[in-house]
N, C-alpha and C positions, 0 to 999 in steps of 0.2 A: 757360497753355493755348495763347495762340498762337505762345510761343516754341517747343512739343513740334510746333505745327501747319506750322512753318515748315521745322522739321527734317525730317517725314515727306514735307513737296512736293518738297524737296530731295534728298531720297534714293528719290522713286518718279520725277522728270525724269531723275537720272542713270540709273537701273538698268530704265525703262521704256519712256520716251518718246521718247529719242533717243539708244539706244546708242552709233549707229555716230559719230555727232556728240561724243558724249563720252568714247568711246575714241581719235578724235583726238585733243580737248583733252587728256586724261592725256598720249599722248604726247610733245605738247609741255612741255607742265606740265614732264615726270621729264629732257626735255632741257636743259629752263630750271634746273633745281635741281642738275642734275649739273655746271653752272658752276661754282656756289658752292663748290666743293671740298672741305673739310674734312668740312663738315655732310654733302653730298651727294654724294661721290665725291672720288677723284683720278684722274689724266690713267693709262689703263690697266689702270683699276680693271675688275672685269666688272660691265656694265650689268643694267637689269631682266629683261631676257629673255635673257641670257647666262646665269643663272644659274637650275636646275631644283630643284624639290621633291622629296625623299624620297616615297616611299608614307608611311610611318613609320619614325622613328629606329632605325637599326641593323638596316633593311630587309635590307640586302645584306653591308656593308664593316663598316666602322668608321664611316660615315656619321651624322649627329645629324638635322638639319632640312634640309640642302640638300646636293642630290650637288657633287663635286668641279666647278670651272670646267671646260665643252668635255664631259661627262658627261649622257646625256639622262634625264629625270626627269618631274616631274608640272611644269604651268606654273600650277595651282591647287590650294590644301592650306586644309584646315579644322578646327583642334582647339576641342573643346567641354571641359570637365570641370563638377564640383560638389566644393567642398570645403567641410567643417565646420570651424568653430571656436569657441573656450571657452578661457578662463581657468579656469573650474572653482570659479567665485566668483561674480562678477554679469555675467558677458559670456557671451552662448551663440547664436549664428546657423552662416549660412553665405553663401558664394558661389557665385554662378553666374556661367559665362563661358563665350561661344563668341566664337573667332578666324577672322576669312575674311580669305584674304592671295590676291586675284584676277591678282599677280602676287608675284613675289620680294622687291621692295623696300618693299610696302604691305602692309599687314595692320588691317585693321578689328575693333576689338576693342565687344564687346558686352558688360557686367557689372552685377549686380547684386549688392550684399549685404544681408542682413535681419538684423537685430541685435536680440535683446533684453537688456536692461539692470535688473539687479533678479533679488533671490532667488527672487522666486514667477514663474513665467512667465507665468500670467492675469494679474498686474497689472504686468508688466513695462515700460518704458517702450520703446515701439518706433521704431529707428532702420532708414532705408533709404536706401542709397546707392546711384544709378543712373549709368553710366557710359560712354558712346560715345567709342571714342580713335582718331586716325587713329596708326597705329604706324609709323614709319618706318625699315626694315631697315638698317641703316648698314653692320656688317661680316658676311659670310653666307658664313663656313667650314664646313668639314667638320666640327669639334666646337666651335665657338667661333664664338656670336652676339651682336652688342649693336645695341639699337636705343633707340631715345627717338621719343615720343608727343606729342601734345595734343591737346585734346576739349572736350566738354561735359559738366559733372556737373549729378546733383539730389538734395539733401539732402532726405529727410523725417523729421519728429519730430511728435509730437505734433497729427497730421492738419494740419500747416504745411510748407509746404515752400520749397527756396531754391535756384535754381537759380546755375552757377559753373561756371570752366574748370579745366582739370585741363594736368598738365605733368610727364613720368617718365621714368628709363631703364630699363631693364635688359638683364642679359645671360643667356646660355644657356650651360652648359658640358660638351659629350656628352663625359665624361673617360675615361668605360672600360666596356665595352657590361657587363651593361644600363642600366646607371645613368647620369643626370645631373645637373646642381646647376644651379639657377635662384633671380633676386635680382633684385628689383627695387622702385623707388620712383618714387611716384606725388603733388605735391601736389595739393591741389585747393581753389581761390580762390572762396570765394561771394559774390557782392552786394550779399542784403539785408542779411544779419546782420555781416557781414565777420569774419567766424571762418573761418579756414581749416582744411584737414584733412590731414593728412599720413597714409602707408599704407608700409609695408616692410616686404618678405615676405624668407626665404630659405627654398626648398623642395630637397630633394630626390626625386627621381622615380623608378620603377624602370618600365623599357617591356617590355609582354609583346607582343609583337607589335604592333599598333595599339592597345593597351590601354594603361594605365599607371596606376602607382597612386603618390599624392603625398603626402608629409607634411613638416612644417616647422613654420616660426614668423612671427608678424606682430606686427607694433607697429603698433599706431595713434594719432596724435598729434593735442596742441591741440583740434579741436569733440570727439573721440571720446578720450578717453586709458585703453587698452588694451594687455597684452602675451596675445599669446594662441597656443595652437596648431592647425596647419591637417593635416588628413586627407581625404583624399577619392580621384579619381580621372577617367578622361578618356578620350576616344577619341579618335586622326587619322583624317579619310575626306574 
């Protein structure tokens, strides 16, 4: 409780009580990281605000998540969806996720998943994996995205729960309008119990305008061990 109470102070200083104060610090922060090079940039590469947001993928062009470098676009982009999944045996939940990317190369990811485990679904045993990741945009083309993550997780089972850090990449790939292919993996380290969890999805997406609809496949390893498939759907705005 007062690890969730630490995280909610921290996140209503930054986004309440001293914006303008901590939209300096980011942009020293993204100056200090664009050093580092590899992780964070190369000499020439285009910066956070060099580079603009789509409305939605294949708004205009051939366009995916972000208009072409020197191209004006959104300087803020937000996708939400809910996808279900099932093995079609004893695994049967789903996910929920919404992404706020307050600039180009940040994106804050919010997720949940609900899992129950077991033939009868009243005596199911229920799994819930909660999920905050700061995501970090590393390459941000016209059809071709990869980024990598790390967070806070919290495992619940059995009205117990176990909090831990998580660590992912993945990429995006808008190959040929409408459709794109998205892949990614996620581990995530707990504390008390020290069972880690591992998550790898491959989705592909079809965009109707700002809409889209998603299906695929995930594996989930080690605390949860799962092969299952994912269906659902999303909105940019």
């Amino acid at each position: 409780m007062k690890f969730k109470t630490l995280i909610y102070f921290t996140l209503f200083l930054f986004f309440v009580v001293k914006p303008k104060a901590c939209q300096g610090q980011l942009d020293i922060f993204l100056d200090l990281l664009y050093e580092i090079n590899f992780l964070f940039g190369f000499e020439g590469e285009p910066r956070a605000f060099d580079t603009d947001f789509t409305e939605y993928p294949y708004d205009l062009y051939d366009d995916g998540r972000y208009r072409p470098f020197g191209e004006q676009g959104r300087m803020m982009s937000t996708k939400a969806q809910i996808l279900l999944q099932s093995n079609e045996r004893d695994i049967l939940g789903g996910l929920a996720q919404i992404q706020f990317s307050p600039i180009s190369t940040i994106t804050i990811d919010i997720n949940h998943r609900q899992l129950f485990e077991g033939n009868n679904l009243r005596e199911s045993n229920k799994i819930g994996i909660s999920n905050l990741t700061f995501q970090y945009n590393r390459f941000r083309g016209r059809r071709f995205n990869f980024w990598w993550d790390v967070g806070l997780s919290r495992f619940e089972e059995s009205e117990q729960s176990d909090w831990g850090f998580s660590a992912g990449v993945g990429i995006s790939w808008f190959f040929k309008e409408p459709l794109s292919l998205h892949s990614s993996y996620r581990y995530h380290e707990f504390i008390d119990q020290g069972v880690g969890l591992s998550t790898f999805d491959l989705r592909l997406q079809l965009h109707i305008k700002r809409y889209f609809i998603s299906g695929g496949y995930q594996n989930l390893g080690n605390r949860v061990s799962a092969n299952t498939w994912l269906m659902g759907g999303g909105v940019y705005f």
